[in-house]
C-alpha atoms as one frame of an Amber mdcrd trajectory, in Angstrom:
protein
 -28.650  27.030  39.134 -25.330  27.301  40.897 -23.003  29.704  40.317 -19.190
  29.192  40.416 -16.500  32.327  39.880 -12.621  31.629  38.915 -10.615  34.613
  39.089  -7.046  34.861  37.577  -3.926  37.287  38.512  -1.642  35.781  35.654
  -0.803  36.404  32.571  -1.618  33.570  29.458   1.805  31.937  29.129   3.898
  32.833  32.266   2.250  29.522  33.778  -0.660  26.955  33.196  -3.468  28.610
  35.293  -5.224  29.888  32.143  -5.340  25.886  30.848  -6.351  24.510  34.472
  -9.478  27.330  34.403 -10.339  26.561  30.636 -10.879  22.878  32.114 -12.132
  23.771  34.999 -15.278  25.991  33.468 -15.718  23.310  30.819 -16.495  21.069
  33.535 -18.679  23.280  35.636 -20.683  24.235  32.647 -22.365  21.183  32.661
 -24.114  21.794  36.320 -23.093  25.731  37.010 -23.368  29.236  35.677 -19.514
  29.828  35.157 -17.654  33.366  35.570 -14.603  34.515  34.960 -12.662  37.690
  36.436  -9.488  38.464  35.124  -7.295  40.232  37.111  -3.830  42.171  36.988
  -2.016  40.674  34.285  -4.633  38.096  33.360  -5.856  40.742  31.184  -3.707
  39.717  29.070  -5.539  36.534  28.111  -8.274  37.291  26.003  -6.109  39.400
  23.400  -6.824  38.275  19.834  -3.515  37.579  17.484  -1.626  35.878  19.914
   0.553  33.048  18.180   2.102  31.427  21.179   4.456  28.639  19.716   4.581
  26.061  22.516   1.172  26.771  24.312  -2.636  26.481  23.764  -3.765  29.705
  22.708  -6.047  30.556  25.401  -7.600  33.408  24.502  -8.971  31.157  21.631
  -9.971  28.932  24.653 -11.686  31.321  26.380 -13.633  32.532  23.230 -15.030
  29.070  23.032 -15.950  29.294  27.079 -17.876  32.833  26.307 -19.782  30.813
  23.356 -20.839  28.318  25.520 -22.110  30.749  28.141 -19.792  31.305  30.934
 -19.661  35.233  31.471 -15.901  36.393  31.474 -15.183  39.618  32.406 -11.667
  41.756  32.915 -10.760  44.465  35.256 -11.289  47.618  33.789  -8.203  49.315
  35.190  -5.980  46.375  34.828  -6.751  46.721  31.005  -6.281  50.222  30.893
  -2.944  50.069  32.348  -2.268  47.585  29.958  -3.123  49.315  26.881  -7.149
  47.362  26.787  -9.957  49.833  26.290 -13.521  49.409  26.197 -14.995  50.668
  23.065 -19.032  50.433  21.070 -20.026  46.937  21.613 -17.745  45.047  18.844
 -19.012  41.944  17.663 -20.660  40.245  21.188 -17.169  42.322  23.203 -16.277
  45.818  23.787 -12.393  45.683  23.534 -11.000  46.015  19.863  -7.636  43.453
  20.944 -10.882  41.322  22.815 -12.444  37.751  21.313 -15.604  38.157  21.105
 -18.368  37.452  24.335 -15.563  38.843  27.176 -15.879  42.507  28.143 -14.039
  45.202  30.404 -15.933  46.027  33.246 -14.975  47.422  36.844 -14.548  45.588
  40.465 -18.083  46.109  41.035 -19.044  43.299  38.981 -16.380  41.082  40.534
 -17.990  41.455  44.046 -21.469  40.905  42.121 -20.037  38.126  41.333 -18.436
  36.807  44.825 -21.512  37.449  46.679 -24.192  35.500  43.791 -21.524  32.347
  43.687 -21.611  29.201  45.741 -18.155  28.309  45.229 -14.939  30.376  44.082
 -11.778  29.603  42.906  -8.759  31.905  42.812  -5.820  30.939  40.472  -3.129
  33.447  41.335   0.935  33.259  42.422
């Protein structure tokens, strides 16, 4: 099967790349292994309790891609800068503030990632 990598660089609500990857995974799920990297402050995506008034709530979004088998994954010291720690496996993550199914992991995984996909897309300002 094909493989196809998105990595975001910005945060959830500061502009609709979080959205245009949600629908752009969906998609590729049908034919492709899908990952995710998030990246800087696209860490901040995944966070559970976010109430966003005017905006899908995409960390519920991306909950719903983990389910249906894309692997997301977040930058390890983006999170930690952040305040995003890895912790026991939690429910399917390993972040407390996480959904479940997306995990903190380092930038080794994110070149795993580059090198096993036939197409990437970066969504990033």
């Amino acid at each position: 099967m094909k493989t196809l990598t998105i990595v975001l660089t910005d945060g959830p609500y500061i502009s609709e790349y979080a959205e245009i990857a949600c629908k752009l995974a969906e998609t590729a799920l049908k034919q492709y292994q899908v990952n995710i990297f998030l990246y800087l402050d696209a860490v901040h995506i995944p966070k559970g309790g976010q109430n966003p008034s005017f905006f899908t709530n995409a960390g519920e979004l991306f909950s719903g891609l983990a389910e249906k088998g894309a692997v997301i994954r977040a930058c390890a010291r983006c999170a930690a800068a952040r305040g995003y720690f890895p912790e026991e496996e939690i429910g399917g993550s390993n972040c407390r503030d996480y959904f479940p199914g997306i995990k903190i992991t380092s930038l080794y995984e994110l070149s795993e990632m580059l090198t096993k996909s036939d197409r990437v897309i970066s969504l990033s300002r």
